[in-house]
N, C-alpha and C positions, 0 to 999 in steps of 0.2 A: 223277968217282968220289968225289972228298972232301968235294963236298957229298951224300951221297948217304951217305956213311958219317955226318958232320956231324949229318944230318939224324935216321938209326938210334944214331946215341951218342944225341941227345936225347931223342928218343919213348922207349928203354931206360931214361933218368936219370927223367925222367918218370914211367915206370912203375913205376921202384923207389921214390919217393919218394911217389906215393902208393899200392903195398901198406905202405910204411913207418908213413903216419898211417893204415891201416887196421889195422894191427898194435897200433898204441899207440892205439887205441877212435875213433877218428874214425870218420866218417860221410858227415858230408856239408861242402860248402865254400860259405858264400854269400857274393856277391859283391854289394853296392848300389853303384847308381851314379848319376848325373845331373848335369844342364848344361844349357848356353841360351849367346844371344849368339854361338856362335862357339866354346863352350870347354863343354867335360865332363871328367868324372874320376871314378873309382872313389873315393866317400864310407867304404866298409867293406868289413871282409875279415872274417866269421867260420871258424872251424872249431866244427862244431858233433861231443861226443863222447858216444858210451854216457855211460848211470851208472857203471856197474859194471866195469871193466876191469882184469887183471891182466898188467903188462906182462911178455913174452916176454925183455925186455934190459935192464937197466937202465942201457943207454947208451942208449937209444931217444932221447933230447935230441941227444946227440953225433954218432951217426947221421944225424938229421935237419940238421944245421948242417953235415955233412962235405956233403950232397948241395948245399945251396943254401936261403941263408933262406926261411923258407916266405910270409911274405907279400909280397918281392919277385919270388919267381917263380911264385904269383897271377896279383899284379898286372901283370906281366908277360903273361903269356897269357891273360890276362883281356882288357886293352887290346887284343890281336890280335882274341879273337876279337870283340869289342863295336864294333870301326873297321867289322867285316863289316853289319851288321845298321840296321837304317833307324838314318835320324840324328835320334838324341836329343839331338844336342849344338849345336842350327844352333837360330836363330828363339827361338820359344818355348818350346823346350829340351823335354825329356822327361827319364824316371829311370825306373829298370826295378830287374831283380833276377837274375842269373843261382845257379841252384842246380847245382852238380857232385857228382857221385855218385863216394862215395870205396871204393874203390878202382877203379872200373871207367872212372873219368874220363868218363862222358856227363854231359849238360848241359842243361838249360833253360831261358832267357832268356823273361824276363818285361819286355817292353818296352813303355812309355806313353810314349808323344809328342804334348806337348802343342802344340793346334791352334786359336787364333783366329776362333771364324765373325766374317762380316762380314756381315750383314743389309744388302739394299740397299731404297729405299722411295723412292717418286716422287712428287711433289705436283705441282696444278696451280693457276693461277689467273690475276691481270689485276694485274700491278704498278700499273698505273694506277689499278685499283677501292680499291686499298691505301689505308685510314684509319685515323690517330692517332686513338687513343683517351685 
């Protein structure tokens, strides 16, 4: 039951904090990311906002920092959901772009994963017939 309430406190916290950067002219949140080798990481966290916005409170700062820094808990749910999605972070690495829509928190992940062709080519002949030139 307490994870389950746990679960309803967060998605709740979640929800207030982004009608909260809807309120204060946000929009949209984009997310770059990329990696290789074995290792990836979120390169940037934009908030992207209107021109034009008149704020509702002018603690709208204070507000924001009472819920939870905003680009640790991003990157934070960000990293959950990018672990889910092909691995851009193994091999030849990839880099993608995840875009959230603010305040309704949908998502879509723009992933490149970069892929090595290997050309194979067969030759034939007489090592014996073989001459220096």
């Amino acid at each position: 039951m307490s994870e389950e309430l746990n679960e309803q406190q967060e998605q709740e916290k979640d929800s207030a904090f982004m009608h909260i950067l809807g309120f204060n002219g946000y929009h949209t949140i984009e997310v770059n990311y990329s990696g290789s080798g074995d290792s990836g990481d979120i390169d940037s966290i934009h908030l992207l906002k209107y021109k034009e916005v008149s704020s509702y409170n002018s603690n709208i700062e204070d507000r924001i920092k009472e819920i939870t820094d905003c680009e640790v808990w991003v990157r934070n749910k960000a990293d959950r959901i990018l672990e889910q999605v092909e691995d851009w972070w193994n091999n030849d690495g990839g880099q993608g772009q995840m875009i959230i829509k603010i305040p309704s928190g949908t998502y879509v992940i723009y992933n490149n994963i970069n892929v090595t062709d290997t050309e194979s080519h067969e030759h034939s002949g007489s090592f014996l017939n073989e001459t220096e030139e």
